[in-house]
C-alpha positions as CSV (number, residue, x, y, z in Angstrom):
1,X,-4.9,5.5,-18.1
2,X,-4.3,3.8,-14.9
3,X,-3.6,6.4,-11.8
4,X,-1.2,6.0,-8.7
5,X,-3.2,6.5,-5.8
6,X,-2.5,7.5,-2.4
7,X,-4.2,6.6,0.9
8,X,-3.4,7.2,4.6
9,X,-4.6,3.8,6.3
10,X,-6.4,5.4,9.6
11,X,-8.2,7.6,7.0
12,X,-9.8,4.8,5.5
13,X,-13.3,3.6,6.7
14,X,-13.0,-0.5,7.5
15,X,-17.0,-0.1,6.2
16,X,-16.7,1.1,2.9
17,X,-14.0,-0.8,0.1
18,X,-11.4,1.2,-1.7
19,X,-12.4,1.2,-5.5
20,X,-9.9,0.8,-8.0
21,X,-9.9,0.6,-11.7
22,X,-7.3,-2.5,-13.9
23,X,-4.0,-1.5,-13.3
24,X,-3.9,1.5,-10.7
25,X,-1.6,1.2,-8.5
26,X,-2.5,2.5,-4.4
27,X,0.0,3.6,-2.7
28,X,-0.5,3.2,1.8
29,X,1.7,5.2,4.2
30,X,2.5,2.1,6.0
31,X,5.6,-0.5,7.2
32,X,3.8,-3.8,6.0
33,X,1.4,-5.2,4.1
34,X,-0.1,-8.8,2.4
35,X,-2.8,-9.5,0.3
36,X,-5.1,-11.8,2.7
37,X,-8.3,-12.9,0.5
38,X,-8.5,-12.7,-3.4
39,X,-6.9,-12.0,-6.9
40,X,-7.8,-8.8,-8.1
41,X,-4.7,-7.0,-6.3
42,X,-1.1,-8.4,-6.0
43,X,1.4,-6.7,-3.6
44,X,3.8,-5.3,-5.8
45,X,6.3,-4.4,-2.4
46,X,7.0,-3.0,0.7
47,X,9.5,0.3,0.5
48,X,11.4,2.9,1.9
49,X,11.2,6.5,0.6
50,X,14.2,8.5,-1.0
51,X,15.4,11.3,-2.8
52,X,17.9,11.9,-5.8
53,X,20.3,14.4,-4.4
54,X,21.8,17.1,-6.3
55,X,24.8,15.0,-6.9
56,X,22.6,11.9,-8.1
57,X,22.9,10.0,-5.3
58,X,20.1,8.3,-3.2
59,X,19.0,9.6,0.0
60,X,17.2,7.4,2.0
61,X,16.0,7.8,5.6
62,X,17.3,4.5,8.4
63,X,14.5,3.0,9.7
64,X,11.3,1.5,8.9
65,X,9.5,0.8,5.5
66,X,7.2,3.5,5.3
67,X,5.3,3.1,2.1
68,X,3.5,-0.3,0.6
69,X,1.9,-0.5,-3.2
70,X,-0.3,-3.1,-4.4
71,X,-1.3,-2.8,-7.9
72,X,-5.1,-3.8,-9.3
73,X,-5.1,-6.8,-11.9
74,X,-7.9,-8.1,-12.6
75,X,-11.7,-7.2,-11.3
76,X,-13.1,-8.7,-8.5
77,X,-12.6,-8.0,-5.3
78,X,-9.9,-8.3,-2.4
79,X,-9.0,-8.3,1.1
80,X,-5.2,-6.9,1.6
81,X,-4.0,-6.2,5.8
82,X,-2.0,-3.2,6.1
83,X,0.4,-2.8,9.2
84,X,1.2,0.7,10.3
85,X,4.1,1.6,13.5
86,X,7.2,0.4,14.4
87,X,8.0,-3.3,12.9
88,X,10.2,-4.0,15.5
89,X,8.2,-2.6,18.4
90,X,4.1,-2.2,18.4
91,X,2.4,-2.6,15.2
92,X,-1.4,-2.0,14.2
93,X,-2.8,-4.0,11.1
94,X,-5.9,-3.4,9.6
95,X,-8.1,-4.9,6.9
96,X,-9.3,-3.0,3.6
97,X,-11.5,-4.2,0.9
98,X,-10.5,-3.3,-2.3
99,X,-13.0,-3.7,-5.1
100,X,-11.7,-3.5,-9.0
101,X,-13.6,-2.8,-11.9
């Protein structure tokens, strides 16, 4: 059974890759992302959180993205950059390894 993950980005240790299995999906608190080196993960998008209401309708903050998913295909093993703060001001980005078996 494949498992949504979720992972704060300044949490993670640049040293040590994320391990995933086929088809997880991790989910990154963050405003942008790309998959830099590899095959084994695919972005599947950058988004904003919201919330059904009571009345069915969508809630959704103004600003920012604040959440990016990439999903694992295959195994092997990838390099995705992940950009955390304000898109239209200062942004950080940093590199994780993510290893699929």
């Amino acid at each position: 059974m494949s498992r949504l993950i979720e992972a704060q980005p300044a949490a993670l240790n640049p040293a040590l890759p994320v391990t995933l299995q086929v088809g997880d999906v991790l989910r990154l608190a963050a405003s942008g992302g790309r998959v830099r080196e590899g095959s084994s993960v695919e972005l599947l998008g950058i988004f904003t959180e919201g919330l059904v209401g009571t009345d069915g309708t969508v809630l959704t903050p103004l600003g920012a993205p604040n959440t990016v998913l990439f999903r694992a295909r295959v195994p092997g093993q990838s390099t995705v950059d992940v950009v955390t703060g304000d898109p239209w001001r200062s942004t950080r980005s940093n590199s994780v390894t993510v290893v699929v078996t």
